[in-house]
C-alpha positions in Angstrom: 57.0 -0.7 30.3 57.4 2.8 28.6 55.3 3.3 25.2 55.8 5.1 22.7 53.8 5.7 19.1 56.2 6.8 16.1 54.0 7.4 13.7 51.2 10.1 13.9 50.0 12.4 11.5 48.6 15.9 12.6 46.4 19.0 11.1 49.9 20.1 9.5 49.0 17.1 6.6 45.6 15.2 7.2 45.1 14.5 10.8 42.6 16.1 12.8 44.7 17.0 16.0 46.9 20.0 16.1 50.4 19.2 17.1 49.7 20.4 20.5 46.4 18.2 20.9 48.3 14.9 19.8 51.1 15.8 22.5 48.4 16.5 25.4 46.3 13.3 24.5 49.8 11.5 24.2 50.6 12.6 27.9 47.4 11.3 28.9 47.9 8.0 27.9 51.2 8.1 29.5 53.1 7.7 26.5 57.1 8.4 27.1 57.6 9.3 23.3 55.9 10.5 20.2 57.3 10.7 16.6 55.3 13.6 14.5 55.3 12.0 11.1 53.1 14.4 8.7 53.1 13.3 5.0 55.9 15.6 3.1 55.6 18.3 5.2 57.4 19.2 9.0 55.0 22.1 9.6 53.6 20.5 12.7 57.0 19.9 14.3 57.8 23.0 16.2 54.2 22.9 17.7 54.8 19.5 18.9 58.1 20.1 20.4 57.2 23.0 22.4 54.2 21.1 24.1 56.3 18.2 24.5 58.9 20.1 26.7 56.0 21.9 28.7 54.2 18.1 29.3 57.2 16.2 29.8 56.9 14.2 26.6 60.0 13.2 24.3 59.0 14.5 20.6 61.1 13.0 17.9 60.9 15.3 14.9 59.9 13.4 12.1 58.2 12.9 8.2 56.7 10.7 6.4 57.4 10.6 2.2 55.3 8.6 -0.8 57.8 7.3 -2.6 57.1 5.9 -6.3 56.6 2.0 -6.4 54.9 0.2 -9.2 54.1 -2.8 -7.2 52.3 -1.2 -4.2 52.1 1.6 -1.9 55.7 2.5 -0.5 56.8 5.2 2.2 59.4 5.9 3.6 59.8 7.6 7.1 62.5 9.8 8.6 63.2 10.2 12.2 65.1 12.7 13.9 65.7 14.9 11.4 66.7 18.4 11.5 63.6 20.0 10.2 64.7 23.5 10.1 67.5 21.9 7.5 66.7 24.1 4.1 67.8 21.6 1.6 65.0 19.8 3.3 62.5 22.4 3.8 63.2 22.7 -0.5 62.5 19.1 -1.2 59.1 19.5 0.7 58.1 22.5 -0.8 58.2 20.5 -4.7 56.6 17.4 -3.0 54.0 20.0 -1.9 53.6 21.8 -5.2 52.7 18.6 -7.3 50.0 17.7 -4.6 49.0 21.0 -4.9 48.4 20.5 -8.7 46.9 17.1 -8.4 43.8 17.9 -6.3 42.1 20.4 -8.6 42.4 17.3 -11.1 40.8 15.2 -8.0 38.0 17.6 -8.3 37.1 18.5 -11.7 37.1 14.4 -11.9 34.7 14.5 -9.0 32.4 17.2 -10.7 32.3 15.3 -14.2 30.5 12.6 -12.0 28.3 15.3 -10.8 29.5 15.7 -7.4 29.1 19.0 -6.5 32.5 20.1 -4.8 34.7 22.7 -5.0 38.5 23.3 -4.4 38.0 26.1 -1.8 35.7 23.6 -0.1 38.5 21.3 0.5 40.8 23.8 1.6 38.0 25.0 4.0 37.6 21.2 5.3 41.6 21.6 5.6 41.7 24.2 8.1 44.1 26.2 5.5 46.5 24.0 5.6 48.0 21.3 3.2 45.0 19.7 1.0 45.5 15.8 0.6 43.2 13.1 -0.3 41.1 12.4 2.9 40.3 16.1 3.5 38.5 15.8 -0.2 37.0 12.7 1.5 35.7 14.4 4.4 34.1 16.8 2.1 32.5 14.4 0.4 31.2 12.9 3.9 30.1 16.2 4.8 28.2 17.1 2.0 26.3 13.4 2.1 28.1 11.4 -0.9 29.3 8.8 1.3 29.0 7.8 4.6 32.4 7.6 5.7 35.8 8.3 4.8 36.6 5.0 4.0 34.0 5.0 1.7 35.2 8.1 -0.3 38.1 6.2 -1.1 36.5 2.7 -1.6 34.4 4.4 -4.7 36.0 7.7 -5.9 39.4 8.4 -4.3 41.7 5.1 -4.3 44.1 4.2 -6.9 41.8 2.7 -9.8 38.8 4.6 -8.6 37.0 6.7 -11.4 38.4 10.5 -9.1 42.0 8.8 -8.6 44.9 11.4 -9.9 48.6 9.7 -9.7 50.9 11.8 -8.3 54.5 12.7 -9.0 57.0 11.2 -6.8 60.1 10.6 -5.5 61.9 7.6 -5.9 62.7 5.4 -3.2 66.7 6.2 -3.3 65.2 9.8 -3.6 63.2 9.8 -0.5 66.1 7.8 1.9 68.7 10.7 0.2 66.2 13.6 1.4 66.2 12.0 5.3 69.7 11.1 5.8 71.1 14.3 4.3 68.4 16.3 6.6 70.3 14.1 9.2 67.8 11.4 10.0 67.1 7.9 9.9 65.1 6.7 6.7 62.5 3.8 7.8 60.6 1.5 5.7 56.9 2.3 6.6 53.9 -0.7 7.0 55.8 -3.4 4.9 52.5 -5.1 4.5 50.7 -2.8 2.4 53.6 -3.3 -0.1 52.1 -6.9 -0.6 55.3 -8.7 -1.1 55.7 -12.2 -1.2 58.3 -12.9 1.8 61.3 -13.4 -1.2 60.5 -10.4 -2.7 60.6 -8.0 0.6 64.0 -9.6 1.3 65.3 -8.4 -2.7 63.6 -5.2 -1.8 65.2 -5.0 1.9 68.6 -5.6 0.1 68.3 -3.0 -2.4 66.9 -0.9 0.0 70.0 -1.0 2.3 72.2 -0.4 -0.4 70.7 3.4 -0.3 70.9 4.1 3.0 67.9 2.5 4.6 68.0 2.2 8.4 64.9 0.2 9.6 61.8 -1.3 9.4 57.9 -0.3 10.8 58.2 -3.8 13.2 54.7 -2.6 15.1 52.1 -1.6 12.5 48.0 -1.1 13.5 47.0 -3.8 10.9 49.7 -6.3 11.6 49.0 -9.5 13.2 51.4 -11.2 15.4 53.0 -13.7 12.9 53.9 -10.6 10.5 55.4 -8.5 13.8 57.5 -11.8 14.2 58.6 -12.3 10.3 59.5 -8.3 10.2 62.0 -8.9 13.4 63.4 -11.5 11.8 63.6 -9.4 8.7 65.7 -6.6 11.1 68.1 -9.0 12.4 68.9 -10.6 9.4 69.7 -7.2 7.6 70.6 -5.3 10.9 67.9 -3.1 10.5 66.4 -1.0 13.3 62.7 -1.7 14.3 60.4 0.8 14.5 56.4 0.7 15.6 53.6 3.6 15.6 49.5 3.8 14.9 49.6 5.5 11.8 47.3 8.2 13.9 44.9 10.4 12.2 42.4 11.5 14.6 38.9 11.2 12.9 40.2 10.5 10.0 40.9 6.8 10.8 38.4 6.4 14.2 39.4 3.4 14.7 42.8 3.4 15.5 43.8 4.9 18.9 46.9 7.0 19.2 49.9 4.6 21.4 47.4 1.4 20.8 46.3 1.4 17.8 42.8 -1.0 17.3 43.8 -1.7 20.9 46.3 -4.6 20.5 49.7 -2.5 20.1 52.3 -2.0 22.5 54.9 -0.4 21.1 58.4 -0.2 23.8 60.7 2.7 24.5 64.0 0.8 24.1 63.6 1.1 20.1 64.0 4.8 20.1 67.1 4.2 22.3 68.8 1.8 19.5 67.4 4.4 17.0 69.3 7.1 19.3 72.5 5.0 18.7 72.2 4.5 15.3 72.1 8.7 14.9 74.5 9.1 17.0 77.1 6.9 15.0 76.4 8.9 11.3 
């Protein structure tokens, strides 16, 4: 069976591979297809694509968007989208600006707790390139305050936690607008961490659909079996695609293994063939 893993994050938002790394360790593990899925940002994509043609591996050009959500922790993915578009590129660059002005909130919150960080620290740990909320982490593991990423958002970073800054948003009509008029599909990402009782995820699936929605993440790294089953069932019964990736971030997230997640994943080729279909009838 051909594998594939559509949902990877780079160094273009807060992984720890460069575009070209993930597509090189993707060909190794004889993945067919990859889906570069960087949080509101396609900086990573042009990298990716031009390894992929030079290792024989189908890049899907991709991004992932937070989306505001009272009632848990929504995103919103978009596949095959044209990432040059520049009504996209514009949307990005907003979504970009507010994280921009959230982190030095992140840090002065940090500091009055007398952690010693700064912001140019961060965007050292960042390589330059977008700051989000794990790089601050990894500061924070490299300077000794915790012992691992995890733990930086366990005790300071998480929603709730005493260095958590909320961040302005799109909504989720917002978010599926932005993909399809960039010419992609708009999927719902890891349905579990929305924490929906199974009634509510079908009003929310409904609605959803009703703005555009095309799918749902079916294969997740923290699923278990019963959930992969209820989300299929989910998909047929709104004719939704299904979708599966690892939620890769290199060292960020150690334990999950781009194309297999903890191990346990195995994620088949034939979706991003319905998924072709479904962009080739827009």
């Amino acid at each position: 069976m051909s594998k594939i893993d559509l949902h990877i994050h780079t160094t273009a938002s807060d992984g720890t591979f460069s575009p070209k790394e993930v597509v090189m360790n993707s060909r190794a593990k004889d993945l067919k297809a990859i889906a570069i899925t960087d949080h509101d940002t396609v900086d990573g994509i042009e990298e990716a694509l031009q390894a992929g043609k030079q290792q024989g591996i189908e890049v899907i050009p991709g991004v992932e968007l937070s989306v505001n959500y009272p009632k848990g922790e929504m995103h919103i993915l978009g596949y095959f989208i044209e990432h040059k578009s520049k009504c996209l590129q514009y949307e990005l660059k907003l979504l970009q600006k507010h994280r921009e002005e959230r982190n030095p909130q992140v840090i002065a919150k940090l500091n009055q707790l007398g952690i010693e960080v700064t912001m140019q620290e961060a965007i050292e740990i960042s390589g330059g390139k977008l700051v989000g909320r794990p790089h601050i982490a990894a500061l924070l593991k490299e300077k000794g305050y915790v012992s691992c990423i995890q733990e930086a958002f366990d005790q300071y970073l998480a929603k709730g936690k005493p260095a958590y800054v909320a961040k302005e948003k799109l909504t989720p009509q917002e978010g599926i607008q932005i993909i399809k008029q960039a010419g992609g599909i708009a999927i719902l990402a890891h349905p579990k961490h929305l924490g929906h009782s199974d009634i509510e995820l079908e009003e929310l699936l409904r609605e959803l659909k009703n703005f555009g929605l095309d799918g749902l993440e079916v294969y997740y790294t923290t699923q278990r079996e019963k959930d992969t089953n209820k989300y299929l069932s989910l998909c047929a019964k709104f004719s939704l695609l299904a979708t599966g990736g690892t939620d890769f971030h290199g060292d960020n997230k150690p334990e999950i293994e781009l194309g297999v997640g903890r191990g346990n994943l195995i994620i088949p080729y034939y979706l991003v063939e319905r998924m072709k279909e479904r962009v080739e009838s827009l």
